[in-house]
C-alpha positions in Angstrom: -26.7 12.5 -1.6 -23.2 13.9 -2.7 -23.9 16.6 -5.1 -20.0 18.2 -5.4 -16.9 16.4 -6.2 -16.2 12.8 -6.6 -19.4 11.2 -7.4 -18.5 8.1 -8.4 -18.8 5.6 -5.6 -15.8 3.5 -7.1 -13.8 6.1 -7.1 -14.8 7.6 -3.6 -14.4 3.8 -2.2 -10.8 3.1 -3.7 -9.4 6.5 -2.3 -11.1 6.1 0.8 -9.0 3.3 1.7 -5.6 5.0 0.7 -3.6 5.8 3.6 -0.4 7.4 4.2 2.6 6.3 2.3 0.2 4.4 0.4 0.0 5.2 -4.0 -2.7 5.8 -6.7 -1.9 5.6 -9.9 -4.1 7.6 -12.6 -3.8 6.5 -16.2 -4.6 7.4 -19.6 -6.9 5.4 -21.8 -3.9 3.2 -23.1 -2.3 2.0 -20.2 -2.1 -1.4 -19.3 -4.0 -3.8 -16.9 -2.3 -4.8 -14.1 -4.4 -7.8 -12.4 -2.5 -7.4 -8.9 -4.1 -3.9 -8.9 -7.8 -2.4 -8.4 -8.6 -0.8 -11.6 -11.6 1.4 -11.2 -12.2 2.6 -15.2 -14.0 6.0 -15.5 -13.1 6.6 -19.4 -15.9 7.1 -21.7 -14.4 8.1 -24.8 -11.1 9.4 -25.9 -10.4 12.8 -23.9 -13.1 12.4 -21.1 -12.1 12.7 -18.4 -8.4 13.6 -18.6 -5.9 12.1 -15.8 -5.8 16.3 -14.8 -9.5 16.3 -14.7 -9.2 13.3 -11.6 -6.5 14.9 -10.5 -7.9 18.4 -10.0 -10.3 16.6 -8.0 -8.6 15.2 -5.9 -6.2 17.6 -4.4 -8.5 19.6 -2.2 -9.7 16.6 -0.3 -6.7 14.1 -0.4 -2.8 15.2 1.0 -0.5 13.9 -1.7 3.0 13.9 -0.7 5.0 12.9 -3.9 4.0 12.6 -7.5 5.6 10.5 -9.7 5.5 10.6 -14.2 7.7 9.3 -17.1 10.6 11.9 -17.9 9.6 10.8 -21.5 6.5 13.1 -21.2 9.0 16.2 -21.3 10.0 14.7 -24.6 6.6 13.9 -26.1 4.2 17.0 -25.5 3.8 20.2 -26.2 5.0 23.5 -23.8 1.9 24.2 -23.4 0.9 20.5 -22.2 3.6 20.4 -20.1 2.5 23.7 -18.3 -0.9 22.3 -17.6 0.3 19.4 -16.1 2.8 21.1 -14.1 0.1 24.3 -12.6 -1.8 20.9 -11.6 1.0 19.8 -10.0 1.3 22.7 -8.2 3.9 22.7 -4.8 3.9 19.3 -5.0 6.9 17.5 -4.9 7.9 15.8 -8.8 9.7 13.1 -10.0 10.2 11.7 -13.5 11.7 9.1 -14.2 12.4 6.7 -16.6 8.9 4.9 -18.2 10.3 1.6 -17.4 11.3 2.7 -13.7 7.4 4.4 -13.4 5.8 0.9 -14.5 7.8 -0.5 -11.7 6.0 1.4 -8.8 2.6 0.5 -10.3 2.2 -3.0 -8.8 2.7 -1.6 -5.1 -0.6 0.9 -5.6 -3.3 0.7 -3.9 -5.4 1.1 -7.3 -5.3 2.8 -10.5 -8.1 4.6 -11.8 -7.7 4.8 -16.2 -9.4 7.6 -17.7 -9.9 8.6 -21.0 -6.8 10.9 -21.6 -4.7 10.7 -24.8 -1.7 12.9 -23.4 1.6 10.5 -24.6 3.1 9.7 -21.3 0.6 11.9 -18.9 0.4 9.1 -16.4 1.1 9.7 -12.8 1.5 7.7 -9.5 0.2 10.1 -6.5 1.7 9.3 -2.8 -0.4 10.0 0.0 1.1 12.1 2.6 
């Protein structure tokens, strides 16, 4: 039985099957449905879990390559939101680009797993190494 990590077999089985090049997006509680995608919904109420909580959790066991947001999320939270995001981040390589240009990638992911964060614009699209 697992007892660290990932628990959620949903979760465990969509990243599984990511390989390289391939994306994930992770969403806020907002974001649209995409019906070409998996959508694997681990939100249960507004805040819980943040796309930085699935995130954190992901980086010791999965190589991302590339991470893509909305440069409106510069524009739309605080200093101190942007920090957070960005010590998540970490090395990684960032791009932001334009909301419209992020939504375009989303249909090529693997899957997107939404979660319950309320950050304007804290979505992100992980490439696998």
């Amino acid at each position: 039985m697992l007892q660290t990590g990932i628990l959620n077999p949903h979760v465990l089985d969509l990243v599984a099957r990511i390989r390289h090049t391939n994306t994930l997006v992770i969403a806020d509680w907002a974001f649209p449905y995409w019906p070409e995608i998996e959508t694997v919904d681990i939100s249960l109420c507004k805040g819980i879990p943040t796309v930085l909580d699935v995130l954190d959790l992901l980086t010791p066991v999965f190589k991302i390559g590339r991470i893509w947001q909305a440069e409106e999320f510069v524009n739309t939270n605080s200093t101190e939101n942007i920090t957070r995001f960005e010590k998540s981040f970490g090395h990684i390589p960032l791009t932001r680009e334009p909301h419209l240009e992020f939504k375009k990638r989303v249909p090529h992911a693997i899957g997107l797993i939404r979660t319950g964060d309320p950050t304007p614009y804290g979505n992100i699209i992980l490439e696998s190494e």
